[in-house]
RODOMAR-411529 format. One record per residue (C-alpha): x, y, z. Coordinates in steps of 0.05 Angstrom, whole numbers, plus 5000, padded with zeros to 4 digits. Each point is the difference from the previous one (the first is absolute). Last residue first. Layout:
BEGIN
XYZ;...
***
This chain:
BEGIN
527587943826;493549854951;493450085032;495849465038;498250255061;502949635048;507449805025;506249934956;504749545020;504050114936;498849264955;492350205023;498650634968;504549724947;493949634977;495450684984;494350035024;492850264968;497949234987;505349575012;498049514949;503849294996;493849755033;494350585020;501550735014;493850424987;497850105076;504950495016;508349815002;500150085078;492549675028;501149594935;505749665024;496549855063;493849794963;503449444968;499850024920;507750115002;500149245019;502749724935;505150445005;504949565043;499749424956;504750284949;504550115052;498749335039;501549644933;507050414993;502449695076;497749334965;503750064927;507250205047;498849495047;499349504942;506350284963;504350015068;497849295019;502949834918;506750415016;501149545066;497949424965;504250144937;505950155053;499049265036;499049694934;506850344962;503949915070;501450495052;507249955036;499549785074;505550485033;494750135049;499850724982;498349854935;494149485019;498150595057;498450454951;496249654951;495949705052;498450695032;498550314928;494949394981;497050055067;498750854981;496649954948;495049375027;498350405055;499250634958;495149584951;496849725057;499150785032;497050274931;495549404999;497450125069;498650654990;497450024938;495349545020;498150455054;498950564958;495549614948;496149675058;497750755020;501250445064;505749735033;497949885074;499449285001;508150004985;500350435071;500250665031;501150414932;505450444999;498850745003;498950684965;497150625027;492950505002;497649515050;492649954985;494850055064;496549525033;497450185072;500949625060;501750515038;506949715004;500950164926;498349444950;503349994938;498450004917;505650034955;503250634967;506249454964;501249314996;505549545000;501949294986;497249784936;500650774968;497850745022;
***
């Protein structure tokens, strides 16, 4: 479970019928991300990696192109890595914000709220782990 993936989601078999899928997948789309919290995480976490990983290229190629950094160009580079840095943190500390979704609760039981996993534990996630909200 996080931004981008979901786990024992609803499906529709080719009778028609809805069933839940007792595995984990991507979402389809941004739309599909469950809560405003998520998908701001999302797109902050991906700016901040964006930004991350310009600054590296740049810095790279200006020492492989024999063009020697100077004081503004490297306090530039190091100031881009700072703010990418603070924005990939913002979409963590966003990211629980949406633990109140039903979705979360559906795994973590219908106490888990903000910053509150209810009976889950968070490394449950960090390992993959699917469902029912024990420690691995």
């Amino acid at each position: 479970m996080s931004s981008f993936r979901r786990c024992n989601y609803p499906q529709i078999n080719l009778d028609g019928q809805s069933y839940i899928a007792l595995t984990c997948g991507r979402y389809s789309s941004f739309n599909d991300i469950p809560t405003i919290w998520w998908q701001l995480s999302t797109v902050l976490v991906g700016t901040g990696c964006v930004l991350s990983v310009y600054a590296a290229v740049r810095a790279v190629l200006s020492l492989c192109l024999a063009n020697v950094l100077d004081k503004d160009s490297v306090r530039t580079l190091g100031l881009t890595q700072l703010i990418a840095g603070f924005i990939i943190c913002t979409g963590g500390v966003v990211y629980p914000l949406g633990w109140d979704h039903l979705e979360v609760q559906e795994v973590c039981g219908y106490l888990s709220y903000p910053f509150q996993l209810g009976k889950s534990f968070i490394q449950l996630f960090f390992w993959g782990g699917g469902g029912g909200g024990g420690k691995i």
